[in-house]
ZAMARGU-4260 file (C-alpha; in steps of 0.2 Angstrom, whole numbers, plus 5000, padded with zeros to 4 digits):
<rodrens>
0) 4406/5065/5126 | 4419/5075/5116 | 4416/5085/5101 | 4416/5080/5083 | 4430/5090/5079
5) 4441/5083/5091 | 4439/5065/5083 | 4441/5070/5066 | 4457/5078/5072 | 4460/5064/5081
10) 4455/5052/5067 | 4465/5062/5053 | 4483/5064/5068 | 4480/5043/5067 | 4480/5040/5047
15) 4495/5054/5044 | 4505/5043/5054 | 4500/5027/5048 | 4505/5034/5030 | 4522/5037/5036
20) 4525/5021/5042 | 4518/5012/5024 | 4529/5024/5016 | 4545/5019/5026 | 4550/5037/5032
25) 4556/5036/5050 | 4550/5048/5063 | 4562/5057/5074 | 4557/5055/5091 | 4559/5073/5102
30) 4575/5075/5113 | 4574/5074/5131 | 4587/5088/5137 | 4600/5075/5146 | 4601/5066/5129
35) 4604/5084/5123 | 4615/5092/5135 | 4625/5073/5132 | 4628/5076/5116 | 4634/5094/5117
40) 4648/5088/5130 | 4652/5073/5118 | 4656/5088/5106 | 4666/5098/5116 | 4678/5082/5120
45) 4684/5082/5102 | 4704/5087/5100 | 4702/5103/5090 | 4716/5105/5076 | 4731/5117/5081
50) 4732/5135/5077 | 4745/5139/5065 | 4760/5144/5070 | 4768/5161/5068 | 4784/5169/5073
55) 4795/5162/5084 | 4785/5143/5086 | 4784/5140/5067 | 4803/5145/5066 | 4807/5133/5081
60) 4798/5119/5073 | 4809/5120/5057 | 4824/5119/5068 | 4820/5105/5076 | 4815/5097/5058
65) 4834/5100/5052 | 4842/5093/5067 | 4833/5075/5065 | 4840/5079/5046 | 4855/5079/5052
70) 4857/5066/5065 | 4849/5054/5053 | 4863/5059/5040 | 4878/5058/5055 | 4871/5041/5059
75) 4870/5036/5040 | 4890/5040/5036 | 4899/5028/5048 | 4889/5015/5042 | 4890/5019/5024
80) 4911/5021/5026 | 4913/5005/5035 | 4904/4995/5020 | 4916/5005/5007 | 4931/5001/5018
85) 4924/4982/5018 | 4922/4981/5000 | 4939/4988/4997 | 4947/4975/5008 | 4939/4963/4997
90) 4944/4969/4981 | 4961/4970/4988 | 4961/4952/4994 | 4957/4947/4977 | 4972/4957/4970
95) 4984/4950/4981 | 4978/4931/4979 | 4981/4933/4960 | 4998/4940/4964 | 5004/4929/4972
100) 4999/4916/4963 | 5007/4926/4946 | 5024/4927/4959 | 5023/4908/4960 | 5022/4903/4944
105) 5036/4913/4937 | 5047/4908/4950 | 5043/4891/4946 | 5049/4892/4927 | 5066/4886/4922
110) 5081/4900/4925 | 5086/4910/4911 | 5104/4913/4905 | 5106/4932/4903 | 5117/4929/4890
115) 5101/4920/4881 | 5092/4934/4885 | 5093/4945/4870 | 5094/4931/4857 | 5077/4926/4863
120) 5071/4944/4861 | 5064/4946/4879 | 5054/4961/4885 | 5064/4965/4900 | 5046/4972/4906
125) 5041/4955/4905 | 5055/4946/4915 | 5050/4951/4935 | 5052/4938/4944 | 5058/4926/4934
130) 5077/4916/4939 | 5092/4922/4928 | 5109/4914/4929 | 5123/4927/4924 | 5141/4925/4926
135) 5155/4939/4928 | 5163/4952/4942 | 5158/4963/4954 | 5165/4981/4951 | 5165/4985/4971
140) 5171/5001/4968 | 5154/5007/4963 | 5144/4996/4976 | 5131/5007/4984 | 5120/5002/5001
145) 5099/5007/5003 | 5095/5005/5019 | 5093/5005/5034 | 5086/4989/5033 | 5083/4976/5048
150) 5088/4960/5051 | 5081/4948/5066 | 5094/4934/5070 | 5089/4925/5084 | 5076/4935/5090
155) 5089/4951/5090 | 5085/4965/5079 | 5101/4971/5069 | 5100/4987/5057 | 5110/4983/5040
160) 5109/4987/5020 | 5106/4980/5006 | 5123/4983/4997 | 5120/4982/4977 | 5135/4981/4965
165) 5138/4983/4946 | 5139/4965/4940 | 5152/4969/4923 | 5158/4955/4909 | 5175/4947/4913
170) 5186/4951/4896 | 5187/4937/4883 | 5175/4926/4894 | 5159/4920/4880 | 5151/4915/4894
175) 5150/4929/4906 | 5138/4943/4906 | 5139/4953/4887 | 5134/4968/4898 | 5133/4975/4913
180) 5118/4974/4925 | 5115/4979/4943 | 5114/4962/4957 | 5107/4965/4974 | 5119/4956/4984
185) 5108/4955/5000 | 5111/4961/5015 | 5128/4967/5025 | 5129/4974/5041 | 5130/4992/5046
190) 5150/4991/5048 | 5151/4988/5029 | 5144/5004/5022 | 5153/5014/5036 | 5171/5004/5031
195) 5165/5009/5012 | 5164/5028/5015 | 5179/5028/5025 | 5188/5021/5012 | 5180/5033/4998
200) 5186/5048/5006 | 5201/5055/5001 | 5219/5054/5010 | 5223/5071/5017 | 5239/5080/5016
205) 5246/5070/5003 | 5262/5081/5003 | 5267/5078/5021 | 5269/5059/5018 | 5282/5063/5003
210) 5291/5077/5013 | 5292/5062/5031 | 5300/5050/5018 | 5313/5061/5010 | 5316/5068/5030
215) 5317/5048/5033 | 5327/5042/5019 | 5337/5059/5016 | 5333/5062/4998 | 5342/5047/4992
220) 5340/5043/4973 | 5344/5024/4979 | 5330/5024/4989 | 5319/5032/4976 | 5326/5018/4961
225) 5322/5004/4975 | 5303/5009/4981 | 5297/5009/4966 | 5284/4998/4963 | 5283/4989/4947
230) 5268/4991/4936 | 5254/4979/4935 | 5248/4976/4915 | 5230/4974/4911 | 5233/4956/4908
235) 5238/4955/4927 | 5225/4964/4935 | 5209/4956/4929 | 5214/4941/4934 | 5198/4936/4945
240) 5188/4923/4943 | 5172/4924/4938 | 5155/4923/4949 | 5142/4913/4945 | 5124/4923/4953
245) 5108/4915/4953 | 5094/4930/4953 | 5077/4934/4952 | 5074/4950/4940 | 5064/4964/4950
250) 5059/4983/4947 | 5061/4997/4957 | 5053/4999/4974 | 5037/5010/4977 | 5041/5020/4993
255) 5028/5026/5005 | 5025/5043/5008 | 5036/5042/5025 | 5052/5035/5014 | 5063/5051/5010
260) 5069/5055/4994 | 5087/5047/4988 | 5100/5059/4988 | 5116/5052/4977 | 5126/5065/4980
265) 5127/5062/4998 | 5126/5044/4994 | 5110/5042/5005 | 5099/5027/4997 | 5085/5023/5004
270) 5074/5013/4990 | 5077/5006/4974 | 5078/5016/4960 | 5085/5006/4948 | 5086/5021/4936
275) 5093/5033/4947 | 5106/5019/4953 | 5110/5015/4936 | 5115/5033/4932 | 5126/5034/4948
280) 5135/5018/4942 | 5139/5026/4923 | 5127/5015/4915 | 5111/5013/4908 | 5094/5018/4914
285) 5086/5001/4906 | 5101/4990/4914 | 5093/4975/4922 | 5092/4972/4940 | 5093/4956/4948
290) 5092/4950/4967 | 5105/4937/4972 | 5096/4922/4980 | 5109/4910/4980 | 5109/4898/4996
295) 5125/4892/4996 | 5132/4906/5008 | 5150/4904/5016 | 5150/4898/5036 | 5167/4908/5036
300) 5162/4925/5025 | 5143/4924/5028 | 5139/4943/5022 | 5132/4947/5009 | 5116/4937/5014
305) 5106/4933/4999 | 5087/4936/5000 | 5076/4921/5003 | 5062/4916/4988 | 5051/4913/5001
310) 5051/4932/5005 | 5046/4936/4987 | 5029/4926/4988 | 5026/4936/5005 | 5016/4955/5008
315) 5017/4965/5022 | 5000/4962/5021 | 4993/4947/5017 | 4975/4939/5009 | 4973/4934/5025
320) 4974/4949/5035 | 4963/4960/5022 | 4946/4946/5025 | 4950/4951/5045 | 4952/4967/5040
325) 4935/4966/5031 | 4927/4956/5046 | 4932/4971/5056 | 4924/4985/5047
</rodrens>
């Protein structure tokens, strides 16, 4: 029979733990040591954090965090150049479609008689690209060429010049130009402007000729009273006929940075400078400047040819070639 201690013991062990239970608190049942050596392992498996680096590994880590800067940043430019090129083209498109359609329009207008010109107080700023009419003379002395320029004929290439003249009013003529103006005759071939300097150089040993004729003739005052020749009045030598040009009105060309610089003392022209050709002609900076584009050329004296209109309604680069251009970048 046990004791009566041990069942009170027993009895009070019994109604402790039927009081936690009514009172909801949870007992913790005892650990076996698998369930416990378990867990420690489960702890251990845990990725610890990393020391902090000093010295040399912190200093390699930063390096390695600038160079993916950097390739990031070297990725990023091409890209961002070949959207700024893109755009541009597309601006430029723009430009040259409104251009050309300005160029059009002018061209289309009625021609303008140059003699008209001042009475109808015109800006001569104003006047690119629109037709004139203008009558009067070429003063040929005075014609200068800018080139090289080529021609293609036929599919052959031939290096010329654009020859450009002083266009002057024929004396007592109302209807001829009032004053003169620079025309752009068109374009001769390479013979012209060397058959022009030849002429323009002087005559050497002009004394040798006089002393061969008085070895020739033997001094004779006969001789002397018969060659003379007789002298021409100014009625006599102005009496050409007067041109009739057809032009468009332009402004001076914009060279690009591999054109070299004009040099009118050597008589090198290699662009338009309508002031700088004006003041090698004796006239005016402001003088107008017109391009022939007459199509009625001579079968027999073809040179000067005359620029084509269609040429003026042309870029180098057209709206065309900028949206491939743009498709490209």
């Amino acid at each position: 029979m046990p004791s009566r201690s041990r069942l009170l013991s027993d009895s009070l062990l019994s109604a402790m733990a039927a009081l936690k239970l009514s009172r909801g608190i949870p007992t913790i049942p005892k650990c076996t040591p698998v369930f416990s050596s378990f867990l420690t392992s489960e702890r251990n498996l845990q990725p610890q954090p990393p020391p902090p680096l000093i010295g040399e590994a912190a200093v390699a880590s930063q390096t390695e965090e600038e160079r993916g800067r950097w390739s990031k940043l070297l990725l990023f430019i091409p890209g961002a150049i070949s959207f700024g090129l893109g755009t541009w083209q597309i601006f430029r498109r723009q430009e040259k479609i409104k251009m050309l359609d300005y160029r059009k329009k002018r061209l289309d207008m009625e021609p303008i008689r140059w003699n008209e010109i001042g009475s109808l107080g015109h800006n001569m700023d104003s006047l690119e690209f629109r037709k004139v009419i203008c009558e009067g003379m070429y003063d040929e002395g005075k014609s200068l060429f800018v080139g090289p320029r080529s021609r293609s004929i036929s599919g052959v290439t031939e290096n010329g010049y654009y020859v450009i003249s002083p266009f002057i009013p024929k004396a007592g003529d109302s209807d001829s130009v009032q004053r003169p103006i620079l025309v752009n005759r068109g374009w001769v071939p390479r013979s012209w402007r060397n058959r022009s300097l030849k002429d323009s150089r002087p005559s050497k040993k002009p004394s040798d000729s006089k002393t061969t004729d008085l070895q020739v003739n033997g001094g004779s005052i006969w001789w002397k009273f018969w060659s003379r020749k007789p002298k021409l009045s100014k009625d006599t030598e102005h009496t050409e006929i007067p041109v009739k040009v057809a032009g468009v009105v332009r402004g001076s060309e914009k060279p690009s940075i591999f054109v070299p610089e004009n040099d009118p003392k050597s008589g090198q022209w290699f662009y338009v400078d309508i002031p700088m050709i004006a003041q090698a002609c004796g006239l005016p900076d402001d003088t107008l400047y017109i391009e022939d584009i007459n199509e009625n050329a001579s079968a027999t004296d073809p040179y000067p040819v005359p620029k084509d209109v269609n040429t003026l309604i042309r870029y180098s680069v057209m709206p065309q070639d900028h949206l491939n251009y743009t498709l490209t970048w």
